[in-house]
KOLVEXKE-89347 format. One line per 3 residues: number of its first residue (from 1); for each residue x, y, z of N, C-alpha, C, CB. Coordinates in nm, 4 decimals, decimal comma. Atoms other than C-alpha are relative to their C-alpha. Glycine has a CB too. Layout:
# KOLVEXKE-89347
NUM	X:Y:Z:X:Y:Z:X:Y:Z:X:Y:Z ~ ... $
//
This chain:
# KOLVEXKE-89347
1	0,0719:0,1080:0,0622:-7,0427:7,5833:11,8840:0,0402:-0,0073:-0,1469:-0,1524:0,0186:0,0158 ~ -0,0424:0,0038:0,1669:-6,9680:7,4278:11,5313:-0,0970:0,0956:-0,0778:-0,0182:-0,1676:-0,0742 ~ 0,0978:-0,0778:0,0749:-7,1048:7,6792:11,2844:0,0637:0,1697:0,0292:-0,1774:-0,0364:0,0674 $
4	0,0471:-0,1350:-0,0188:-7,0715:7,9873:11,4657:0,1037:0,1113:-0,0624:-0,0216:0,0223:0,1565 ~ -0,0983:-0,0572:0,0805:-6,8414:8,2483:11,2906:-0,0943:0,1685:0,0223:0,0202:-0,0901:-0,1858 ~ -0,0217:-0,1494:0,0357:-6,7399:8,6046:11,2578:0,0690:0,0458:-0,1079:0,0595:0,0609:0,0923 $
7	0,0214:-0,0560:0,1417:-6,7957:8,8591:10,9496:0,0947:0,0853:0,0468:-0,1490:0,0580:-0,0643 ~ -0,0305:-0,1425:-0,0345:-6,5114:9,1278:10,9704:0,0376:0,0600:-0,1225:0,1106:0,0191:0,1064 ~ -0,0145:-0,1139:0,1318:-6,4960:9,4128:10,7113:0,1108:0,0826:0,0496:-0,1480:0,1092:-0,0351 $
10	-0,1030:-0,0555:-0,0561:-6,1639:9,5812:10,7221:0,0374:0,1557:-0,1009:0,1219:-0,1253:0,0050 ~ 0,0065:-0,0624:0,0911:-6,0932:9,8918:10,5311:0,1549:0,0161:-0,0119:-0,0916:0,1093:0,0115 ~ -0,1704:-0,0021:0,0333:-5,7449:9,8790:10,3406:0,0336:0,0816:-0,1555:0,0647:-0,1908:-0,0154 $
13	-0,0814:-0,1377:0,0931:-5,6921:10,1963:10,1710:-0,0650:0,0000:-0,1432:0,1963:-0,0251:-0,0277 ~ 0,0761:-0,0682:0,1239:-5,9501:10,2715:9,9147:-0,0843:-0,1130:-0,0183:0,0912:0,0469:-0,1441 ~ 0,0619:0,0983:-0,0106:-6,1097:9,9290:9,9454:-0,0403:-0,0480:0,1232:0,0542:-0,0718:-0,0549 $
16	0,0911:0,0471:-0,0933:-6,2825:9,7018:10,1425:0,0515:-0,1778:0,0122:-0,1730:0,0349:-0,0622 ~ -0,0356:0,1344:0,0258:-6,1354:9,3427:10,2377:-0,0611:-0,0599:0,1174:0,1543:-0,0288:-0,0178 ~ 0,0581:0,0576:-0,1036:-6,3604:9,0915:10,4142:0,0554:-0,1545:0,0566:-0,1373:-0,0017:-0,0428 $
19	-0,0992:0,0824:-0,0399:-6,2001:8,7977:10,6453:-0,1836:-0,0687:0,1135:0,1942:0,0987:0,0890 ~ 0,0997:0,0678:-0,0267:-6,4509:8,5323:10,7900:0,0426:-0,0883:0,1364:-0,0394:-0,0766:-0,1266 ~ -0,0397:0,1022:-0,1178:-6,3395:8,3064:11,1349:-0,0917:-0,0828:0,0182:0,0260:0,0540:0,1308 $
22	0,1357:0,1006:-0,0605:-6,5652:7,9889:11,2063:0,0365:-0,0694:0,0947:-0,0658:-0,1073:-0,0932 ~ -0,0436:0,0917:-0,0709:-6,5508:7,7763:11,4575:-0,0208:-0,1704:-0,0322:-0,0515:0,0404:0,1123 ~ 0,0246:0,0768:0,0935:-6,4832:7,4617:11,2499:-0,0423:-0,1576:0,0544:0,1192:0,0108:-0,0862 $
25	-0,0107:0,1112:0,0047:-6,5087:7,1708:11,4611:-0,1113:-0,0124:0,1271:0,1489:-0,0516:0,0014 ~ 0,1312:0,0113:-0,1309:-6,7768:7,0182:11,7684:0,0802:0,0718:0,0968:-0,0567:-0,1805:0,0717 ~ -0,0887:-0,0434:-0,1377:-6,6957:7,2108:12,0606:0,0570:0,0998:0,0084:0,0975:-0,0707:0,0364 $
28	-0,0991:-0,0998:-0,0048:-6,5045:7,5010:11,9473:-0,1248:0,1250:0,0028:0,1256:-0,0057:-0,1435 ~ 0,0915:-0,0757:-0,0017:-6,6511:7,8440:11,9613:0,0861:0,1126:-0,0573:-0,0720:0,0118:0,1300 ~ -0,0774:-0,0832:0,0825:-6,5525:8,1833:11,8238:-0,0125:0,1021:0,1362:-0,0643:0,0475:-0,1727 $
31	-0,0462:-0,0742:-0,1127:-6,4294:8,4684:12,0824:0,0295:0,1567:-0,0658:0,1416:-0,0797:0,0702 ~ -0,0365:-0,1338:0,0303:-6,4505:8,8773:12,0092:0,0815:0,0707:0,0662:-0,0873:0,0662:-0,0044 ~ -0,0534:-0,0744:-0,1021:-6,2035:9,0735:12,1995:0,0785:0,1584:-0,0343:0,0969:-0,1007:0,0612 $
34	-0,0926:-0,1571:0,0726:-6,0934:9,4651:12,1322:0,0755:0,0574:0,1685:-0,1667:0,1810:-0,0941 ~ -0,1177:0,0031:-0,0988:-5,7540:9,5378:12,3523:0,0296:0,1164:-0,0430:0,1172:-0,1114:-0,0010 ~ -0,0773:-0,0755:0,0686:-5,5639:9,8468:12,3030:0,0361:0,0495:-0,1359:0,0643:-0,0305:0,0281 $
37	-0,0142:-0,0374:0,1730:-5,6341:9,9653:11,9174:-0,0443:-0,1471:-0,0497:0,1911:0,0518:-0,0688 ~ -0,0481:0,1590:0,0595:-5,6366:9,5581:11,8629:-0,1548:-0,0571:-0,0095:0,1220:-0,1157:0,1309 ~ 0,1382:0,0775:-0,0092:-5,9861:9,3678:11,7410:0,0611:-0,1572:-0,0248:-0,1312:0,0576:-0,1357 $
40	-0,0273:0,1328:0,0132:-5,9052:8,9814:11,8504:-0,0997:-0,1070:-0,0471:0,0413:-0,0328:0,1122 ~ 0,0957:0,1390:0,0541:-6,1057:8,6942:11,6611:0,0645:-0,1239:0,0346:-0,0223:-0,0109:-0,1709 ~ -0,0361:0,1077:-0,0651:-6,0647:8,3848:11,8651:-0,0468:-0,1490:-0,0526:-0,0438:0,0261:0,1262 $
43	0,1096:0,1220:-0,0219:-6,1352:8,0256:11,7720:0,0389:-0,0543:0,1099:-0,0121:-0,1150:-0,1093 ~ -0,0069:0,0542:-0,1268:-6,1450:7,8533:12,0826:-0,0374:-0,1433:0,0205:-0,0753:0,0751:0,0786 ~ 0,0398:0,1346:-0,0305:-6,1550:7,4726:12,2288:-0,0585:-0,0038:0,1143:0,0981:-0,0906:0,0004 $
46	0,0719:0,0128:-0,1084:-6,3845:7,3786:12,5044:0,0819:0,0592:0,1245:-0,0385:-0,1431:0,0130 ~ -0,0879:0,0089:-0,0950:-6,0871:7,3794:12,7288:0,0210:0,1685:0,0229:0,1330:-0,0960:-0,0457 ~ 0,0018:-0,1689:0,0299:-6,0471:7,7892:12,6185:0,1509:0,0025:-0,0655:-0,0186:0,1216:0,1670 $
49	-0,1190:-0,0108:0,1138:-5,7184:7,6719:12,3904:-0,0318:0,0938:-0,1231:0,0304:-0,1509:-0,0651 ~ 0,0185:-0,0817:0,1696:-5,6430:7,9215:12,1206:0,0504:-0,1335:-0,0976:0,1406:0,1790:-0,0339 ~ -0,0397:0,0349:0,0982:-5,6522:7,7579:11,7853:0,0690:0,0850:-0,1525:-0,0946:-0,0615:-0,0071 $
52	-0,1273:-0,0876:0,0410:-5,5676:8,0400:11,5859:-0,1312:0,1138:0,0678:0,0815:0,0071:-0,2114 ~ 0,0554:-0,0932:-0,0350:-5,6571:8,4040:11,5808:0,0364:0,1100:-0,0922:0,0213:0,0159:0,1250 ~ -0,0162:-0,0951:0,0843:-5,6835:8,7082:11,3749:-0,0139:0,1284:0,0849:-0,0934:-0,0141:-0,1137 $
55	-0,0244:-0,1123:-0,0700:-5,6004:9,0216:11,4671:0,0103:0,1103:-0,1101:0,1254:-0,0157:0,0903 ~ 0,0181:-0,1468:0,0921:-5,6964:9,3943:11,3338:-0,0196:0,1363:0,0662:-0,1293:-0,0077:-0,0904 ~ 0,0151:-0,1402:-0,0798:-5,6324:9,7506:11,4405:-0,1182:0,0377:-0,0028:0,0752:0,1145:-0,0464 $
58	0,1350:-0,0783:-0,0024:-5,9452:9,8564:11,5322:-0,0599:0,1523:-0,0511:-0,0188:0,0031:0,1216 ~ 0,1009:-0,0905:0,0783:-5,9796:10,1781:11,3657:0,0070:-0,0184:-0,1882:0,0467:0,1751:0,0501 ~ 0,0984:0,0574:0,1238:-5,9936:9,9943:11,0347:-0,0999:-0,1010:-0,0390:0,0580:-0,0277:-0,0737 $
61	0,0994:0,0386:-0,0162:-6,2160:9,7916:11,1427:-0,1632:0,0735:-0,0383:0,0301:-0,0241:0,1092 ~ 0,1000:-0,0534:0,0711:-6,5314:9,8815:10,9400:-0,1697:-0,0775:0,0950:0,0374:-0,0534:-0,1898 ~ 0,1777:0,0717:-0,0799:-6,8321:9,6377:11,0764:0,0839:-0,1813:0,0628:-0,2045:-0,0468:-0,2114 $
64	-0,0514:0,1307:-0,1158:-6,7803:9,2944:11,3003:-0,1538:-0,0571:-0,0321:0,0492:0,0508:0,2174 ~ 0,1179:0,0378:0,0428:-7,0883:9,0535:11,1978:-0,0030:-0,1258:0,1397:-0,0031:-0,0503:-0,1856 ~ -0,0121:0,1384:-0,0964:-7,1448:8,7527:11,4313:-0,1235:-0,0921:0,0016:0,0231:0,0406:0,1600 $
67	0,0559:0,0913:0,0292:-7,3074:8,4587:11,3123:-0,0094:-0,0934:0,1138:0,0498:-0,0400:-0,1034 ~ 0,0032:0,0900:-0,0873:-7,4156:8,2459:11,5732:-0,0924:-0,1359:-0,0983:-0,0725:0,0711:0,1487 ~ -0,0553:0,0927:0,0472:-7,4100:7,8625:11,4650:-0,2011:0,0116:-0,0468:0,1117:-0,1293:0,1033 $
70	0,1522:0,0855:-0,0473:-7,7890:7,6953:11,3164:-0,0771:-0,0043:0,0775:-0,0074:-0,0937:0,0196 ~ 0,0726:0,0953:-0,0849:-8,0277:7,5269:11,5453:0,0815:0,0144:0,1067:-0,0188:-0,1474:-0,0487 ~ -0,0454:0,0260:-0,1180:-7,8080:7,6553:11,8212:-0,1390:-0,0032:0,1625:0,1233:0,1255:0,0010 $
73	0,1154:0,0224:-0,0922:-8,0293:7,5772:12,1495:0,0049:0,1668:0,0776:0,0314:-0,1577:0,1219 ~ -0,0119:-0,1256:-0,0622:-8,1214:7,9314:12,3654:-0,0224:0,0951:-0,1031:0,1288:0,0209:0,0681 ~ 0,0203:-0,1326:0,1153:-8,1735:8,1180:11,9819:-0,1584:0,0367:0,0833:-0,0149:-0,0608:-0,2286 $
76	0,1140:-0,0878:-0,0349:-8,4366:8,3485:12,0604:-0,1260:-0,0576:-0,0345:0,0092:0,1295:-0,0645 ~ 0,0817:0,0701:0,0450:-8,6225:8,2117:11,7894:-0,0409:-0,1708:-0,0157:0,0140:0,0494:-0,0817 ~ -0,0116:0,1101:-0,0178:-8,5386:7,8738:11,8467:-0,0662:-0,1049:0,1657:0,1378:0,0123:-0,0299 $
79	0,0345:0,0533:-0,1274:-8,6550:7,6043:12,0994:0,1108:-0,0915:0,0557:-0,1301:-0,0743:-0,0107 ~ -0,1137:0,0511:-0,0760:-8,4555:7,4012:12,3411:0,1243:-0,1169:-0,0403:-0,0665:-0,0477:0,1055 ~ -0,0498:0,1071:0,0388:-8,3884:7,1229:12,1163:0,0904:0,0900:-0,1226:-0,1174:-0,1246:-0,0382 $
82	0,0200:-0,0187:0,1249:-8,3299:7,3672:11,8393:-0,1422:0,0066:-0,1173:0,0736:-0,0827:-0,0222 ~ 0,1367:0,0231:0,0763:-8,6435:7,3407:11,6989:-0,0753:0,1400:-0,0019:-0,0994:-0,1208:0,0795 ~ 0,1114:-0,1264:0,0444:-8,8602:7,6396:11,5434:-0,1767:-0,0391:0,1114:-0,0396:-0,0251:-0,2410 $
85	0,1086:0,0218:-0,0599:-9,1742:7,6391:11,7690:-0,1457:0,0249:-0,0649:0,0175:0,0661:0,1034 ~ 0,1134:0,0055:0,1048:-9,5284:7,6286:11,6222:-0,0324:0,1207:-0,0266:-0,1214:-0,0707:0,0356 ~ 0,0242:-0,1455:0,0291:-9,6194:7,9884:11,7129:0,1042:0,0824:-0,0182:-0,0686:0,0582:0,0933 $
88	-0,1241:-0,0912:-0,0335:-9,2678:8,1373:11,6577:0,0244:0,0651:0,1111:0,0110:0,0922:-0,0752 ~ -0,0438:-0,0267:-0,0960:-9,1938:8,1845:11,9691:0,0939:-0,0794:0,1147:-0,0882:0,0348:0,0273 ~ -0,1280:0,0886:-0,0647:-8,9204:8,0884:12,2252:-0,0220:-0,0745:0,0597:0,0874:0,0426:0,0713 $
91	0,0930:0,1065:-0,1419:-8,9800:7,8149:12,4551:0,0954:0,0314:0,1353:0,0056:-0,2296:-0,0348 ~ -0,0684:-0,0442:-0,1003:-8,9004:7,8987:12,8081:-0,0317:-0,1066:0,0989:-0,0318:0,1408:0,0378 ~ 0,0152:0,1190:-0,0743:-8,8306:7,6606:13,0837:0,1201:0,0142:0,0904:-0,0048:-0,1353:-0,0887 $
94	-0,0888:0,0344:-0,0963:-8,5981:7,5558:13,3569:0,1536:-0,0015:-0,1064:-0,0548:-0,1601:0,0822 $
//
């Protein structure tokens, strides 16, 4: 979903360098994947086209954050439309 993005903290030799992925446009989404040493950051098109992708050996990989988008619908705290519910709580339904 537009919005949603990943935080990655990388550690590069006495420092700390942070790299951000969003998924920039309607429709796209962001994709985590750790392969063989390899942490993949995906943006993705509905279709499951890569648009690009970042890639980091996983043992300098420090922390992985994952922002999921706004008012996405299904948030915990959110209701179906998006919407905050009166008692903070989720709305559940079909």
């Amino acid at each position: 979903m537009k919005g949603d993005s990943v935080e990655i903290v990388i550690d590069a030799g006495g420092a700390t360098k942070t790299y951000e992925v969003t998924a920039t446009r309607a429709g796209r989404r962001v994709e985590v994947v750790n392969r063989r040493g390899l942490v993949e950051v995906s943006e993705l098109t509905r279709g499951g086209g890569v648009v690009r992708t970042a890639r980091f050996m996983a043992s300098r990989v420090l922390a992985l954050v994952e922002h999921p988008a706004a008012g996405q619908a299904g948030h915990p705290a959110l209701g179906r439309a998006g919407q905050p519910q009166p008692d903070g709580r989720a709305a559940h339904g079909p």
